[in-house]
Backbone bond lengths (Angstrom), bond angles and torsions (degrees), N, CA, C in turn:
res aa  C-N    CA-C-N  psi(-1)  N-CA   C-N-CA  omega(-1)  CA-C   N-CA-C  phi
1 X - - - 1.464 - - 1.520 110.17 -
2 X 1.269 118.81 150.64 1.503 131.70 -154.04 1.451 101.92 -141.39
3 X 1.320 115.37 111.75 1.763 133.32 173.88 1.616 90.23 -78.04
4 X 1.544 111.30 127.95 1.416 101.96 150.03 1.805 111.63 -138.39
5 X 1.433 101.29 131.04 1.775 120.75 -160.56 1.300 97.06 -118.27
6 X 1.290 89.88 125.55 2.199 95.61 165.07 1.339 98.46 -139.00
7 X 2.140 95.19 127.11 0.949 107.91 179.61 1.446 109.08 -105.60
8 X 1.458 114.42 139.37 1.775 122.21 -158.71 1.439 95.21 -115.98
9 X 1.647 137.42 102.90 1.028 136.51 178.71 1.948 115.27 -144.25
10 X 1.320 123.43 141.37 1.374 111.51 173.41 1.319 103.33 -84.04
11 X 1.729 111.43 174.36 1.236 127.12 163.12 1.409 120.99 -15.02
12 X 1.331 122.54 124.98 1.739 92.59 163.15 1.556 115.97 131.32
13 X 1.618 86.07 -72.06 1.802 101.55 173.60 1.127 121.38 -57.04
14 X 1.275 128.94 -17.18 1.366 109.51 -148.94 1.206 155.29 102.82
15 X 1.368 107.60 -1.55 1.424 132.26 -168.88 1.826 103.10 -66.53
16 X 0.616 146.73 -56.56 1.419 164.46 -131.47 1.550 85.03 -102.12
17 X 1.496 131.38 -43.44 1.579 117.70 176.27 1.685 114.79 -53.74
18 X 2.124 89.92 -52.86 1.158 103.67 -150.48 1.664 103.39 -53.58
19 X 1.599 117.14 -39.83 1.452 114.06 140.77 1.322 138.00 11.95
20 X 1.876 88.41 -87.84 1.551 85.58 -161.92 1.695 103.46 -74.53
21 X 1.296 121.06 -15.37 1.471 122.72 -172.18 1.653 110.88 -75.92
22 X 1.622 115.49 -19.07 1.350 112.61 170.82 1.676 103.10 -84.85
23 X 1.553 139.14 -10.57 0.848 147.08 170.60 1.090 127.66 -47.77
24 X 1.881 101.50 -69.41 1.353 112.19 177.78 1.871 98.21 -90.83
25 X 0.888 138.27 9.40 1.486 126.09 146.98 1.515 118.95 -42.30
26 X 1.574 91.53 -59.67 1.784 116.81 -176.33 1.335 108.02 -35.79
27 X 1.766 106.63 -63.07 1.339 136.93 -162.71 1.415 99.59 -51.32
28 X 1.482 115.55 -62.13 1.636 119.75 177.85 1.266 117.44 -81.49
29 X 1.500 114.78 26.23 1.875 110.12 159.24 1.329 97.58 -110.80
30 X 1.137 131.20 -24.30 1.285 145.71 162.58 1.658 97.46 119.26
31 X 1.457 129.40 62.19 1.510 118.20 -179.22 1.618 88.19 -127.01
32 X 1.768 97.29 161.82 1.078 101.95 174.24 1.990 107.77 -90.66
33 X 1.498 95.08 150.66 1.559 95.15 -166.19 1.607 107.62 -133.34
34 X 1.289 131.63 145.46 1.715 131.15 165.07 1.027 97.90 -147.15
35 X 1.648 110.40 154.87 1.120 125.95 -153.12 1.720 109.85 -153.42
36 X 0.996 134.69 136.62 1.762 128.94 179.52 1.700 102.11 -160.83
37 X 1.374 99.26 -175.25 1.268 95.65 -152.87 1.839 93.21 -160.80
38 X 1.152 123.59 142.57 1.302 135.81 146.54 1.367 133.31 -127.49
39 X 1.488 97.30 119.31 1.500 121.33 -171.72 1.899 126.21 -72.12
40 X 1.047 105.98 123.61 1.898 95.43 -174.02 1.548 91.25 -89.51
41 X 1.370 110.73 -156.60 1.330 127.14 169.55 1.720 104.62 -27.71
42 X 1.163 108.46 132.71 1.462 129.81 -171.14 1.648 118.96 -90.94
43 X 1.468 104.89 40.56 1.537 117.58 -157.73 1.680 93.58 -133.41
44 X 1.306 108.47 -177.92 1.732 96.76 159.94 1.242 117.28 -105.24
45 X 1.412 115.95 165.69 1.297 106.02 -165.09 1.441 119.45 101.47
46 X 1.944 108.14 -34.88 1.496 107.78 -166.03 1.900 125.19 -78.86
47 X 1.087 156.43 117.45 0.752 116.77 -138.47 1.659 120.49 -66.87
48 X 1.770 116.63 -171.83 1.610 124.24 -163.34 1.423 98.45 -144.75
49 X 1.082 138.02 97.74 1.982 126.31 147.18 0.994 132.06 -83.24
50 X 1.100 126.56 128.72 1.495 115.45 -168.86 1.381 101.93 -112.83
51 X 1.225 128.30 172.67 1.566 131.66 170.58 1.809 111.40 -143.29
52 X 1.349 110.52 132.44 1.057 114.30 -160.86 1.747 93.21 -137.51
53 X 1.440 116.81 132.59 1.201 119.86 -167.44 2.064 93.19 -144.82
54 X 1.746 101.16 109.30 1.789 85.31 169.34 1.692 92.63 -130.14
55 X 1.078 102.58 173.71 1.737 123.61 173.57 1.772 104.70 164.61
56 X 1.223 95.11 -143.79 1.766 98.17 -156.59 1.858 94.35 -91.04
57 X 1.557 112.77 -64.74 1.492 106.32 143.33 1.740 145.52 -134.48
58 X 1.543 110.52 119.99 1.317 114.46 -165.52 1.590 80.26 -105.38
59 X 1.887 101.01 140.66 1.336 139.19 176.55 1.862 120.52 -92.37
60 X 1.978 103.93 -26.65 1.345 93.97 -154.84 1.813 75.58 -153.77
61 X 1.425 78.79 148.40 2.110 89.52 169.58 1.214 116.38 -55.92
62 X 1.149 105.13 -58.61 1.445 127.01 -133.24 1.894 105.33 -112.28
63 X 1.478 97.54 139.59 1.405 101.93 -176.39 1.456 113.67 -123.27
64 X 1.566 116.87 -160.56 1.660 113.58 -172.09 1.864 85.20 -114.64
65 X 1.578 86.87 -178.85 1.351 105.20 173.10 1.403 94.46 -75.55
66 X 1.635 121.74 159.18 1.175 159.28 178.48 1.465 112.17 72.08
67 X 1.305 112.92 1.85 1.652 116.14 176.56 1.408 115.58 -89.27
68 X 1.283 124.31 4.00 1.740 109.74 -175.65 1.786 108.49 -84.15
69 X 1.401 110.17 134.88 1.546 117.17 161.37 1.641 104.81 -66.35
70 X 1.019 116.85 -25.35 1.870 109.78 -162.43 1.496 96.38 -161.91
71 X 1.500 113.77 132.84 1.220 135.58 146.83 0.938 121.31 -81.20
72 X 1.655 135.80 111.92 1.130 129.53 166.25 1.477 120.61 -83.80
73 X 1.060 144.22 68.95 1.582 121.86 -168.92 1.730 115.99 -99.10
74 X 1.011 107.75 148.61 1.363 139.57 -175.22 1.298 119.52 -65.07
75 X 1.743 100.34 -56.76 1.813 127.66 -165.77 1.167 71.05 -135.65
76 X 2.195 91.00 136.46 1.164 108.35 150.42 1.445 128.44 -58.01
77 X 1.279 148.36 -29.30 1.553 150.83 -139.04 1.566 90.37 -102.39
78 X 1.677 110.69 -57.16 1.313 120.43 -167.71 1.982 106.28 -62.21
79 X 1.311 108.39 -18.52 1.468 120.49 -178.42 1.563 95.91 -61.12
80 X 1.373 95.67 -78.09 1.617 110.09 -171.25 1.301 111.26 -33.41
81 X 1.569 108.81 -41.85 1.759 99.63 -174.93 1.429 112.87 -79.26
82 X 1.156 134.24 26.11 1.440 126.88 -159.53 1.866 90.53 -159.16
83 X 0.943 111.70 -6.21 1.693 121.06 175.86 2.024 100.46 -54.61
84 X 1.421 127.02 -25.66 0.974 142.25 -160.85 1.656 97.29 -80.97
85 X 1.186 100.46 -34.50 1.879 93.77 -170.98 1.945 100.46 -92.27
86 X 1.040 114.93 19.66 1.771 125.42 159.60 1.296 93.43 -58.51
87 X 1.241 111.15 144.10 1.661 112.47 141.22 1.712 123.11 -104.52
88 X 0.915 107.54 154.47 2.071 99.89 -155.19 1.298 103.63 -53.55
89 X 1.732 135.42 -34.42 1.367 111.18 165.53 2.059 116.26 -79.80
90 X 1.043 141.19 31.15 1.410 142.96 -172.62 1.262 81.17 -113.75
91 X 1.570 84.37 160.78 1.770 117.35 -163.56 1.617 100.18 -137.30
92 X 1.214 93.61 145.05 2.111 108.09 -162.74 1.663 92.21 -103.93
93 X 1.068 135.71 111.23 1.156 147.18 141.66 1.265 120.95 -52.35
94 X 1.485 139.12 84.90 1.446 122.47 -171.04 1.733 113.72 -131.46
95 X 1.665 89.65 136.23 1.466 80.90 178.88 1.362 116.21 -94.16
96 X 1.455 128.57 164.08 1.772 124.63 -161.47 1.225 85.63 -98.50
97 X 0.867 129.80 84.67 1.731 136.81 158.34 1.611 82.75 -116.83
98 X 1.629 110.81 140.45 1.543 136.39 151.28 1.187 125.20 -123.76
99 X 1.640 121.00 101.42 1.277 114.85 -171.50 1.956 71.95 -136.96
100 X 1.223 118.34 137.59 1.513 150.96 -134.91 1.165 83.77 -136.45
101 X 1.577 129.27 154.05 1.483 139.45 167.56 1.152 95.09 -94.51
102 X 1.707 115.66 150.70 2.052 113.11 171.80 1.524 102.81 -39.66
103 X 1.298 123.69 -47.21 1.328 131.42 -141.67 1.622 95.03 -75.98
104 X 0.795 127.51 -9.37 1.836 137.49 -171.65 1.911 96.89 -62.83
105 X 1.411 85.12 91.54 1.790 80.26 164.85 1.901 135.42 -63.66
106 X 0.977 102.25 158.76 1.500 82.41 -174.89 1.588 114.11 -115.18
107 X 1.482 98.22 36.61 1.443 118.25 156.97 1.552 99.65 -116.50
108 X 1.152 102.93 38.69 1.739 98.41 157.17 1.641 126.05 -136.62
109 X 1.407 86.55 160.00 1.913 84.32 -138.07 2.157 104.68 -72.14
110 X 1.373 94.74 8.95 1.748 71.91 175.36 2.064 86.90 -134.01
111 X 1.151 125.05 49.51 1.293 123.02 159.19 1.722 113.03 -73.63
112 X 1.641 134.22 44.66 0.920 136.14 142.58 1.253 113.02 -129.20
113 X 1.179 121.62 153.99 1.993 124.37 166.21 1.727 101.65 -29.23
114 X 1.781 109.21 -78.89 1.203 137.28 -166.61 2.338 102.41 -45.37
115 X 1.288 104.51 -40.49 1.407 99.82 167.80 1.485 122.50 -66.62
116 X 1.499 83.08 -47.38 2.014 82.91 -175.37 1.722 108.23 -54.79
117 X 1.139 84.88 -37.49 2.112 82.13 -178.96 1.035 115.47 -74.98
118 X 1.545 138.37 -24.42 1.450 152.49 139.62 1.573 92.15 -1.66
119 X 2.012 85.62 -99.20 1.399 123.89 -172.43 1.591 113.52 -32.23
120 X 1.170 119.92 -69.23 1.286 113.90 178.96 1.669 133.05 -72.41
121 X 1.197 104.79 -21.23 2.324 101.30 141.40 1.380 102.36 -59.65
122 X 1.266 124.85 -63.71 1.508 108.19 -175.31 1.595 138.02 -43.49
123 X 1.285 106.99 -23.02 1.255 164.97 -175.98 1.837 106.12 -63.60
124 X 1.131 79.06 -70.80 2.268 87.56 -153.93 2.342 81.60 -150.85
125 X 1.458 84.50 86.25 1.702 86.83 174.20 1.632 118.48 -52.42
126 X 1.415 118.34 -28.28 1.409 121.94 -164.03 1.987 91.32 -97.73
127 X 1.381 113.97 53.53 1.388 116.20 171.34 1.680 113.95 -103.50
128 X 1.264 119.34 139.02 1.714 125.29 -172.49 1.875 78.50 -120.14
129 X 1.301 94.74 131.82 1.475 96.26 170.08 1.546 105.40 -118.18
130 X 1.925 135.98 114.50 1.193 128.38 158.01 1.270 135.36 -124.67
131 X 1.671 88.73 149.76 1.728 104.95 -176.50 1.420 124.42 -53.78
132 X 1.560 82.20 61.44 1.841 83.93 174.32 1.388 128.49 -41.55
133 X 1.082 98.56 -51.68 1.734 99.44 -162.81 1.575 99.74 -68.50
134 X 1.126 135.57 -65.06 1.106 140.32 145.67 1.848 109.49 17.53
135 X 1.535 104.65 -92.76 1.225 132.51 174.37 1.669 97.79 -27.22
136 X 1.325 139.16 -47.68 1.219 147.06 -130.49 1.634 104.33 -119.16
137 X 1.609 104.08 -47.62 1.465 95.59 163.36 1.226 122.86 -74.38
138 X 1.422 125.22 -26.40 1.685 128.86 154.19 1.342 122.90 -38.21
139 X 1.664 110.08 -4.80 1.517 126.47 -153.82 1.584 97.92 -125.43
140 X 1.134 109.15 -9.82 1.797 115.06 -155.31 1.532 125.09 51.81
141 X 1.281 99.04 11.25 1.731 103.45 163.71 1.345 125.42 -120.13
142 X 1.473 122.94 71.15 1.673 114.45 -168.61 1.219 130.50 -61.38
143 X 1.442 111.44 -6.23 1.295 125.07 159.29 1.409 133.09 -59.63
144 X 1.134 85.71 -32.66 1.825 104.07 173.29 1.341 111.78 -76.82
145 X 1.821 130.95 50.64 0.704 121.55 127.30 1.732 156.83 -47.59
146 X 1.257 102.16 -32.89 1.402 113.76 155.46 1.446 133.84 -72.09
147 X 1.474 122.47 -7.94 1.073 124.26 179.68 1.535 109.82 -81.81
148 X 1.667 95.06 -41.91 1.741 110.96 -172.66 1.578 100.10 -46.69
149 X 1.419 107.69 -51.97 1.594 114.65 -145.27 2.091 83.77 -80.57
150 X 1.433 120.72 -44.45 1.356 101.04 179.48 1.649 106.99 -57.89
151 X 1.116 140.36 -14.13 1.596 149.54 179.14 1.614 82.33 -68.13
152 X 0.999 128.16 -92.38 1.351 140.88 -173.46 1.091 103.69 -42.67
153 X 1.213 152.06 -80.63 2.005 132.48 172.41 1.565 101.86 -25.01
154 X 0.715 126.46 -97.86 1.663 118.59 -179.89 1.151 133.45 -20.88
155 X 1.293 122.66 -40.32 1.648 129.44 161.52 1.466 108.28 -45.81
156 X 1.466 99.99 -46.17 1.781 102.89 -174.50 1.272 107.04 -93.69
157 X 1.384 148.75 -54.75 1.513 132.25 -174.89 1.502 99.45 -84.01
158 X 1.011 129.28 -29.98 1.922 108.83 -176.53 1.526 110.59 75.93
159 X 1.254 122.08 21.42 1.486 132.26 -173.01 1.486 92.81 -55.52
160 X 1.303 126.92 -78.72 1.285 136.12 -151.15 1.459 107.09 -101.34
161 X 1.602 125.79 165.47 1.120 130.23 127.75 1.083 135.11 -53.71
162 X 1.494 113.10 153.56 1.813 107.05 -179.87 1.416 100.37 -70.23
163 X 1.274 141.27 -28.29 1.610 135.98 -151.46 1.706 81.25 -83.79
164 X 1.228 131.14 -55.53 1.217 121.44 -161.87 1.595 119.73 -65.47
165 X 1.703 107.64 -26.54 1.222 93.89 159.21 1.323 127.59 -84.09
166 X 0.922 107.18 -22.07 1.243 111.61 165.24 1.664 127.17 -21.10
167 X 1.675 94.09 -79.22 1.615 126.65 176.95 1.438 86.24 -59.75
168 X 1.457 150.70 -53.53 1.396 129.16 -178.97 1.932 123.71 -52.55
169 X 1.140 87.24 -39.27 1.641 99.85 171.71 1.317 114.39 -47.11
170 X 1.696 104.30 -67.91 1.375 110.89 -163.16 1.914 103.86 -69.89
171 X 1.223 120.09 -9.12 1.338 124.36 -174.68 1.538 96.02 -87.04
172 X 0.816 117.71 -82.96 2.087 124.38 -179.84 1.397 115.62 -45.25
173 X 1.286 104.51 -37.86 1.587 94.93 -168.74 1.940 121.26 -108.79
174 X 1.339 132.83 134.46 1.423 140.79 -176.34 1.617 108.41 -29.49
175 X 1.522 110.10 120.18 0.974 93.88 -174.65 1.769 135.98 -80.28
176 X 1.447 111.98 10.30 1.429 134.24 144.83 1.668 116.64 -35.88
177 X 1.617 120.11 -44.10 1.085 104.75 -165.42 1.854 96.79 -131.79
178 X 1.163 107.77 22.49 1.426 104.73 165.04 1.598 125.90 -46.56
179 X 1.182 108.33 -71.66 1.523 118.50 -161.27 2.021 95.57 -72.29
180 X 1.272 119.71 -27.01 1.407 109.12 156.60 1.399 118.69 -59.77
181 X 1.134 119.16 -10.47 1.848 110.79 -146.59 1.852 78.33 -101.46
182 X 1.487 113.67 -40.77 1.695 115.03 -155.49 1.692 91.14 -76.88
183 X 1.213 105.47 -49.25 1.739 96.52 172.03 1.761 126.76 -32.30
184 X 1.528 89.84 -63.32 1.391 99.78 157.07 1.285 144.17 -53.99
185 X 1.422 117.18 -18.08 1.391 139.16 158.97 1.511 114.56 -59.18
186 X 1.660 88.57 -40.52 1.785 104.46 -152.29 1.770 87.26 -77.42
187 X 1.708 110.47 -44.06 1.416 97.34 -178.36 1.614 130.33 -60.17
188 X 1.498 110.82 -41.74 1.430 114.95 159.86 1.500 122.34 -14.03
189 X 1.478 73.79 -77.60 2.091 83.20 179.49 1.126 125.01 -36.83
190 X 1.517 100.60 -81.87 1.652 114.20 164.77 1.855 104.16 -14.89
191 X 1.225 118.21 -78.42 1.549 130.60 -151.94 2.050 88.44 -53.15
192 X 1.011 98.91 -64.48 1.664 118.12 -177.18 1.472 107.75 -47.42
193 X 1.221 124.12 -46.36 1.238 128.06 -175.67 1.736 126.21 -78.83
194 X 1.605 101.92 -40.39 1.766 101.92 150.66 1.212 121.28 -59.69
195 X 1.539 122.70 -4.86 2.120 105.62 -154.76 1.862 84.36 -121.61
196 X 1.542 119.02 -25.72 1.298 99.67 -154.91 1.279 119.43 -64.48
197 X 1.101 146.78 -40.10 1.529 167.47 139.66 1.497 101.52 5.69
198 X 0.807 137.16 -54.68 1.688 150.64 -138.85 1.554 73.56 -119.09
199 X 1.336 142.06 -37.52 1.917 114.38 -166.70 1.821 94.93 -89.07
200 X 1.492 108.70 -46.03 1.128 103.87 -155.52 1.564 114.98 -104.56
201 X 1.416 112.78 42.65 1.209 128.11 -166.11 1.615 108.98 -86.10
């Protein structure tokens, strides 16, 4: 059996960590794992996909549209555009962060926070949308948006142990903001783990 996760994030956030930290999770449950990534504009802000593929054995990163078990997204806008690589039973994990590319016309129909979250329930029904950032400055690390939302993938697939992410955390990530980052992990869950029941019922 074959997990497949795409994480939808711009420049900036983090996307590309939150990555490598579901990577070496894999590595220390003992699964086989690949991972790739395509880069937009090379600035921040531009968008980031990542592709994350684990099970007993995965051959290739990267998958097609309609194959993802889980959307992870970052930005709402960048969610919506990547809502396509769901497969009709996968579930969109999204955090309400709205950061819009310049190029975002404003004859388009989710140019507010409150639309994009509209649009994308309308979108992919089995969607949990969380206040990441939120979650993270409650944490004193607002950066640690990606940790929350990997907290929240886990609440819902149960891939890993907490100890194993754990030991992935403290391996990938500076050790300045470790024990913030696992907090933030720890909050994810929690938030993800009271609400999922009632989305994915």
């Amino acid at each position: 059996m074959v997990i497949r996760i795409l994480i939808a994030s711009v420049g900036g956030q983090g996307g590309l960590t939150l990555a490598r930290v579901l990577a070496e999770a894999a590595v220390l449950s003992g699964l086989s794992v690949r991972t790739g990534e395509t880069l937009g504009m090379a600035q921040r802000y531009g968008s980031v996909v990542s592709y994350v593929q684990v099970g007993s054995r995965v051959y290739t990163p990267k998958f097609t549209p309609g194959e993802a078990d889980y959307l992870v997204g970052l930005e709402l806008v960048e969610s919506i555009r990547n809502i396509h690589y769901l497969k009709p039973s996968g579930v969109a994990l999204v955090a309400d962060e709205y950061r819009p590319p310049y190029t975002l016309s404003v004859e388009n129909p989710f140019n507010t926070r409150d639309q994009a979250i509209e649009l994308i329930k309308k979108l992919e029904s089995k969607t949990i949308i969380i206040p990441a950032r939120r979650l993270a400055i409650e944490l004193g690390n607002p950066r640690a948006i990606n940790m929350v939302m990997l907290g929240s993938l886990n609440a819902v697939s149960n891939i890993f142990s907490h100890d194993k992410v754990e030991q992935a955390v403290r391996k990938v990530l500076p050790a300045r903001v470790v024990e913030s980052s696992i907090k933030a992990y720890i909050k994810g869950y929690e938030y993800a783990q009271a609400i999922r029941n009632s989305f994915l019922a």
